[in-house]
N, C-alpha and C positions, 0 to 999 in steps of 0.2 A: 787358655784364656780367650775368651770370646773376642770378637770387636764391640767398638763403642753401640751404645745403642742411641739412636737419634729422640731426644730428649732433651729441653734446654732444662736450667735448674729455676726452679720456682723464684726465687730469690732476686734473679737478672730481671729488674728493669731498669730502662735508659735515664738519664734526667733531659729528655725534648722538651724544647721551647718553641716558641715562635715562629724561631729563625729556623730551626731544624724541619719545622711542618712545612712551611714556604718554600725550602727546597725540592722538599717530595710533590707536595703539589706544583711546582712548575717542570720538574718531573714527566709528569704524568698528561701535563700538559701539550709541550712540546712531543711527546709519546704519541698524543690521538693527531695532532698538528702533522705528523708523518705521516701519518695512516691516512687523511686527507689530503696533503701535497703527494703520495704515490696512488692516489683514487682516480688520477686523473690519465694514467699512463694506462688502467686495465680498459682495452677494449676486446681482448680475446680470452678464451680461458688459457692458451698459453702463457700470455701475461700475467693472467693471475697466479696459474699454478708455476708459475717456472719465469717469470720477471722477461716474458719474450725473447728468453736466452741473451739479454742484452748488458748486463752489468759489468763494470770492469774487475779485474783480476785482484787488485786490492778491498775491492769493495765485498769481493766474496769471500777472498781470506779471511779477513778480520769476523764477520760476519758465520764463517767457517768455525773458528777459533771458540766464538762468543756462544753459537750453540749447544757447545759440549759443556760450558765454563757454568753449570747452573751451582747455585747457592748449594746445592746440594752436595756437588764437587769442593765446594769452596769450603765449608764447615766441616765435612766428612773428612777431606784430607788434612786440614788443621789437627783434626783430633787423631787421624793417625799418624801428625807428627807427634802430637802430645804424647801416644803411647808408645807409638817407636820408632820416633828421631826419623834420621833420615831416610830410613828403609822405602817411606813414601817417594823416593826419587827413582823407583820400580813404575812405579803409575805412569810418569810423564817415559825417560829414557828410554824405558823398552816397554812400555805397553801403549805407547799411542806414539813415538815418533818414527820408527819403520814404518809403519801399518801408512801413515799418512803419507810419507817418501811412497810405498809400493802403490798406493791408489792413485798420486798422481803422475808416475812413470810409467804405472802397468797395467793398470783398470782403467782409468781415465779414458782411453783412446777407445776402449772398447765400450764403454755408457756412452760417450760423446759421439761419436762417428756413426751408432747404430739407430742415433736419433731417438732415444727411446726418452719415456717421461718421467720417468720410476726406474727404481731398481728390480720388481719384480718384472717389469715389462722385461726388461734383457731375457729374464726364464722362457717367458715365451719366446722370444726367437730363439733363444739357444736349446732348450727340449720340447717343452710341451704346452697345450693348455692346462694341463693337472697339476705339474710342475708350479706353473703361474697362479690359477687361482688361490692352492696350497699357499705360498708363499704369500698373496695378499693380502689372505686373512690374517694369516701368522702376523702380519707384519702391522697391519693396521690395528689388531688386540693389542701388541706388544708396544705399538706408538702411545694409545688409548692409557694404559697401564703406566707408562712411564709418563705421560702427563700427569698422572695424578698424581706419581710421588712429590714432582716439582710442588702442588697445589699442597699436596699436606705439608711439606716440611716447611712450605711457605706460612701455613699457618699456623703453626708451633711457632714459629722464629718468632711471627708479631704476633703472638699471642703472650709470649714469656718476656720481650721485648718493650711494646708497646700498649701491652693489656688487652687490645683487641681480642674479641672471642674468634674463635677457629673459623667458624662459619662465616661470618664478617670476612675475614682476611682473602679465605676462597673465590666468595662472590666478589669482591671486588677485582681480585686477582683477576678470576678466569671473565668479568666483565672488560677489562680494558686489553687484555689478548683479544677478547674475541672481537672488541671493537676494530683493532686496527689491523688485525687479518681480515678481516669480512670487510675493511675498507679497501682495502690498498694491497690486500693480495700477498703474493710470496716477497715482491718488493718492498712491500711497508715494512713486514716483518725484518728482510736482509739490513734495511737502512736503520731499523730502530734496534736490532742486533749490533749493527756499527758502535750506534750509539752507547747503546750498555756495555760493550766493549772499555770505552773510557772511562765510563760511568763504575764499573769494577777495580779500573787499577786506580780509580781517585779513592775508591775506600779501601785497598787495600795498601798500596804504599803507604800512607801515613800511620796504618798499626803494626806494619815491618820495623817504622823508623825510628817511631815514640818509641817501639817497645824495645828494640834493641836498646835505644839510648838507656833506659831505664834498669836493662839486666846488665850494661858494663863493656856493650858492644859485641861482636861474634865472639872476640876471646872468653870475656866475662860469661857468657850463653854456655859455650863449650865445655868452661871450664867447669863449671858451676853440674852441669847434666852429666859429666863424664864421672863428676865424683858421685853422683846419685843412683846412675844408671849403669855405670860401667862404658868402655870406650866401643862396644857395639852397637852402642846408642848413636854414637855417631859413624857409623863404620855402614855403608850399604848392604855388605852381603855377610857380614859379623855373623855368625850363629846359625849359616844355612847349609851349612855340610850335612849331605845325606844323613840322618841318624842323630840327627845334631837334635836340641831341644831352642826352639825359638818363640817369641811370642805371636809373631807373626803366622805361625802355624806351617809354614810352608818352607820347603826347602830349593837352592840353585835349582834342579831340576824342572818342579812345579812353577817358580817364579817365571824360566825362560821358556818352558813348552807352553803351558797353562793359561798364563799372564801374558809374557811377550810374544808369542805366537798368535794359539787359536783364539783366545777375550780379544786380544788385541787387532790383530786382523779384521776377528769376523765383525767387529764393532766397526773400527774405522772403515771399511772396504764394502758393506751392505748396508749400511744402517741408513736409511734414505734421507732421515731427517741431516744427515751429514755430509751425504753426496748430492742431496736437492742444490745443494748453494754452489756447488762445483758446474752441477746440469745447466746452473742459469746462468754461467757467463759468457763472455761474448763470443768466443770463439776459444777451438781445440786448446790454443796455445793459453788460454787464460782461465780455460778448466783443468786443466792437468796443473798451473802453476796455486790453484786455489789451496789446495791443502799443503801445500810445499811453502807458501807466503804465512799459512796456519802453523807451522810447525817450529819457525823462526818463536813468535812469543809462548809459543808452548812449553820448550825447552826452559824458559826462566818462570814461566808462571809458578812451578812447583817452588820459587824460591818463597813466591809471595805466601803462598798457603802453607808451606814448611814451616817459616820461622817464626810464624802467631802462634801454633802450638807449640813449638820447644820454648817458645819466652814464655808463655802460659805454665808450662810446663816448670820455669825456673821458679816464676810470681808462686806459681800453688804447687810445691814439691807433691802433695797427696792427691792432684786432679786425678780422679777418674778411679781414687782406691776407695777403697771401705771407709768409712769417717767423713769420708769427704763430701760437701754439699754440691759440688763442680761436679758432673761427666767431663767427659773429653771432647763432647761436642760442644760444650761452652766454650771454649777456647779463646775463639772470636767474638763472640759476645760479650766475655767476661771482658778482655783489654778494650773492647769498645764501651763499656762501663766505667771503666779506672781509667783511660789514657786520653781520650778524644774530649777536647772541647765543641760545644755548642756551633753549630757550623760544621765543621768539620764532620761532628755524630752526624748530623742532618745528610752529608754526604755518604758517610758509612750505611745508615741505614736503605739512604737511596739504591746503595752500591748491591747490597743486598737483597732486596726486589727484586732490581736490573734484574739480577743473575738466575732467579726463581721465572721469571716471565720468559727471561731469552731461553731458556731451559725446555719451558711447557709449551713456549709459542714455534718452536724448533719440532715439538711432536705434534700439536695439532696441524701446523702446516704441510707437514708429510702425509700425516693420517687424510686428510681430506684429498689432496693429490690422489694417492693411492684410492681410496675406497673411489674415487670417482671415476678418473684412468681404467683402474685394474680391475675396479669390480663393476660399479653399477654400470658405465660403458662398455664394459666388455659382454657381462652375463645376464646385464637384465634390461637397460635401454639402448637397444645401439642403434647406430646410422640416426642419431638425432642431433638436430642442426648447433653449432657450436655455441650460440646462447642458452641454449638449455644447458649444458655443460658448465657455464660460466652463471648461471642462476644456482643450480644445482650444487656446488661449489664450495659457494656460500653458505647452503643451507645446509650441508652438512657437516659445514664448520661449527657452523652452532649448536649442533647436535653433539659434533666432537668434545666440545667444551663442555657443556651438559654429560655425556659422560666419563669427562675426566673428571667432574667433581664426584662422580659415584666411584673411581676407582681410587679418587683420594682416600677413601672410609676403607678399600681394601687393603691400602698401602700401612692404613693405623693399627692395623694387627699386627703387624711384622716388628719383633723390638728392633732390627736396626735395618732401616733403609737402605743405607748404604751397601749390605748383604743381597739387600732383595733385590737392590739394580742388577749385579754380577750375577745375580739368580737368572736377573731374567734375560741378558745378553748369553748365557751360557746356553739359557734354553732355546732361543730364538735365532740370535746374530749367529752363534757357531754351527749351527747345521747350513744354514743359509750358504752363509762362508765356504764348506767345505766343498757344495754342490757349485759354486761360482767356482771355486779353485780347480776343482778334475774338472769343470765346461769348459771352462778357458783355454785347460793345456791339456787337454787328451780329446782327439777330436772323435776316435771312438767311442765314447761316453754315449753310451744310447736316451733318445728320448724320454724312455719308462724310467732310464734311472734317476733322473732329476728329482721325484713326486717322490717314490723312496727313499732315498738317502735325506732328502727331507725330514721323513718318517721316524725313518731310525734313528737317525742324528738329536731330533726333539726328544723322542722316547726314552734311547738310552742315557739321556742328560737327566731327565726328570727321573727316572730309575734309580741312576745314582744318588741323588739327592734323595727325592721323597724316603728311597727304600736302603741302601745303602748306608746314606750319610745319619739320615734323621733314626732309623730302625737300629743304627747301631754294629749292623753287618758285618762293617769295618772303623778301625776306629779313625777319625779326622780328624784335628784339635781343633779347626774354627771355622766358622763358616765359610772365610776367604776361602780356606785349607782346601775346606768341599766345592768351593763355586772351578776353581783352577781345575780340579782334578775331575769336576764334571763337564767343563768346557773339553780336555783333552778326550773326556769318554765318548761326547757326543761328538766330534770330529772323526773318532778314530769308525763308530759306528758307521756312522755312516757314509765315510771314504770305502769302508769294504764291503756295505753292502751295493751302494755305487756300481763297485766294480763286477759282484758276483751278478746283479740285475743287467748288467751292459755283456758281459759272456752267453745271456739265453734271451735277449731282446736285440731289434734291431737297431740298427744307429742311426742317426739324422744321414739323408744323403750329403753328400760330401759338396753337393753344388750351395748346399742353403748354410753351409757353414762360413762361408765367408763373411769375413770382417767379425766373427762370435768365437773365434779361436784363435789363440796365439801362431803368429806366424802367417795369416791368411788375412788376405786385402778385398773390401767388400769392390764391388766393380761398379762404377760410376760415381764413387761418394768423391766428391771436389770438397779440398780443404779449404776452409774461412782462408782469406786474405791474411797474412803475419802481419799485426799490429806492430807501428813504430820500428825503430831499429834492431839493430842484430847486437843490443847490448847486454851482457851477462846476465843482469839480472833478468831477460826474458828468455833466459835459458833451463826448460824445465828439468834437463842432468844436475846443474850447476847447481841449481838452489835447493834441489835434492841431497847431491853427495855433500854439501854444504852442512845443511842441517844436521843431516848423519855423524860427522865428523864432529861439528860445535856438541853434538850431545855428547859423542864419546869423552869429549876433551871435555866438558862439565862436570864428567862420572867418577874423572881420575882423584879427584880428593877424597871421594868419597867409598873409593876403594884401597884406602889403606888401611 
């Protein structure tokens, strides 16, 4: 059984009024209103690209949280509650709340101390310049590419939604991103992140609450799916015994190497558009606690996107079969049709924007850092004075945006998006991953090895897939199936070619490795002053093993 394929149903539109349009546009308003109150703070390209390291520890969490949380997340995982229950409680548990715990107990001190601006820049101090470029490009295609999915799914939603044509939705979309990053920088963006932050749980709690009230409550929900679907419907790991037949396609094994490992890791731990909002707080102790403050609403956001699909799920026993007018991606759409009054919709639909903007504005903001940082200052203009940098900046934000509406038109080939993200983190974030994993903790790791393990880690990912999965080689049952089991091929790739390159190449000397490997303290880096007191909560162990702990104790119902 495939996954859903990203599609709303022709059928779905809202009944907006007034009131409902007045919210979007004040919106959008207070939107550009940020982007001008943080215009005033950029005088350096630091500022621009990295908010002059100056934000607080809350303002980046949330901020942290909000640019993973794109609509695309939001509808995608609904309809994989719709199709299987709870098993969507894999996505948050173990595929993004270790990974976020590890980057800011274990990565954090080495991005932040090493003062670098980007995450490819670390490549460079820890192997090479080959190493570094490699990875810029990689990094800035694969930002570029996931911009544009945000941009199309954005424009299906109000397309099916609000009748807006596709193109319509695009340009206005990628016009008020680009307005208020090219105003205000990585700060506008971080503070209008905040904002969409609230702007998401206002439209999403109230289709949790109406719609449970409406299926009889959790019991009524349970009860109602368990007669439907069988009790693996609600059961997390129902159906994943090696050998087992599931719809999910994938078994224990795949979900925890696959999923919670190498996707998981190589995503949370590289992925810059995720570590930029860590890089820009104020000091060590409020970048390391950024994703650890992210991991708190993380752990319950899967309630919010979970139970729109199984209440969906109760309303239309046949979503997403044969007969049926619904995909799975309607979900949310559909209870925001039947359940939300005037008002309220106006917030829902807002809420959904938010999530498509915060989504794309989290990749172009990255992409423009890097392509500026890593590439055009490193390879093609350097030693040029910092305002050229901070002109330059801008304009290739604009250019950013401009081609993410071209990769949105590549993303509309693909039947389900959702696929093609895990496509592209498999192919990109997990080689990355692996070469930051043996940099970190093997301090013989040669130079040369960094640009290959790259290499093969890309290659054998796309191998698997393109030849493998799609040619039929072997059989997969679903995409997910093949995205996990290509994630694990390109890691394992290139962990071992890594190490065959590091036995007939030399190693970095062992003087230039300090503070770029575990265990080793760079010499003269003085730590930021420790903000405020010595109270738990500014304890980055605490609110770490904290997290860890609240998720395992969330998992235990849903392991029976």
């Amino acid at each position: 059984m495939q996954s859903p394929t990203f599609t709303l149903a022709a059928g779905l539109r809202l009944p907006t009024n007034g009131l409902d349009y007045a919210i979007l546009a004040i919106y959008f308003v207070v939107v550009l209103g940020i982007g001008f109150a943080a215009r005033r703070s950029v005088k350096t390209s630091l500022d621009f690209f990295l908010s002059g390291r100056s934000l607080p520890a809350w303002v980046t969490g949330l901020a942290f949280v909000a640019a993973n949380l794109g609509a695309t997340e939001i509808l995608g995982m609904a309809a994989t509650g719709a199709q299987y229950g709870v098993a969507v409680v894999h996505w948050y548990w173990i595929g993004a709340i270790p990974a976020m715990v590890f980057l800011g107990l274990v990565m954090m001190p080495f991005y932040y101390r090493s003062k670098v601006r980007s995450v490819p820049e670390f490549l460079l101090q820890r192997f090479d310049r080959s190493a570094h470029l490699l990875s810029s490009i990689l990094f800035a295609f694969a930002a570029i590419l996931i911009a544009g999915v945000n941009l199309y799914a954005l424009s299906i939603v109000v397309e099916a939604l609000l009748g807006w044509p596709q193109w319509v939705a695009i340009v206005v979309a990628g016009f008020f991103v680009l307005a208020y990053i090219t105003i205000g920088g990585l700060s506008s963006a971080i503070y209008n992140e905040v904002l969409q932050f609230f702007v998401i749980l206002a439209a999403l709690i109230p289709i949790c609450v109406i719609g449970l009230k409406r299926v009889g409550g959790w019991g009524g929900m349970t009860d109602s799916l368990e007669s439907a679907h069988g009790h693996n419907f609600l059961s997390a790991w129902g159906g994943t015994g090696i050998g087992e037949a599931n719809p999910l396609g994938a078994n224990w094994l795949t979900i925890i190497l696959g999923l919670g490992f190498v996707l998981s890791f190589g995503y949370w731990t590289t992925n810059f558009a995720e570590v930029q909002r860590a890089l820009s707080a104020k000091n060590l102790s409020a970048a390391q606690r950024t994703p650890l403050i992210a991991a708190f609403p993380k752990i319950f956001i899967v309630f919010l996107v979970m139970i729109p699909g199984m209440v969906a799920a109760v309303l239309v026993p046949k979503i997403g079969m044969a007969g049926s007018d619904l995909t799975y991606n309607d979900a949310i759409p559909y209870l925001m049709q039947e359940l939300l009054p005037n008002g309220v919709l106006g917030i829902a639909v807002t809420g959904l924007l938010a999530a498509f903007m915060a989504g794309m504005a989290a990749n172009v903001s990255s992409f423009n850092t890097v392509f500026t940082y890593d590439i055009w200052a490193k390879y093609v203009k350097t030693d040029k004075p910092d305002g050229y940098y901070l002109k330059f900046g801008r304009a290739i934000t604009a250019i950013g945006v401009v081609l993410s509406i071209g990769t949105a038109f590549i993303a509309s080939s693909f039947s389900n998006i959702m696929g093609y993200l895990q496509t592209l983190f498999s192919f990109f974030n997990v080689p990355m991953f692996v070469v930051f994993i043996i940099g970190m903790f093997w301090k013989r790791a040669s130079m040369k090895s960094g640009v290959w393990g790259l290499l093969a880690g890309t290659t054998a990912a796309m191998v698997n897939y393109f030849w493998i999965y799609k040619q039929g080689v072997i059989d997969i049952p679903t995409d997910q199936g093949a995205n996990f089991v290509s994630a694990i091929v390109g890691f394992v790739a290139g962990a071992v070619v890594m190490v065959v390159v590091t036995l007939f190449t030399a190693p970095k000397p062992e003087a230039e490795l300090a503070g770029l490997v575990y265990g080793t303290t760079a010499p003269g880096i003085e730590e930021p002053p420790a903000e405020g007191d010595d109270a738990w909560y500014r304890k980055p162990a605490l609110l770490g093993w904290g997290a860890i702990v609240l998720a395992a104790l969330c998992y235990l119902p849903y392991s029976l």
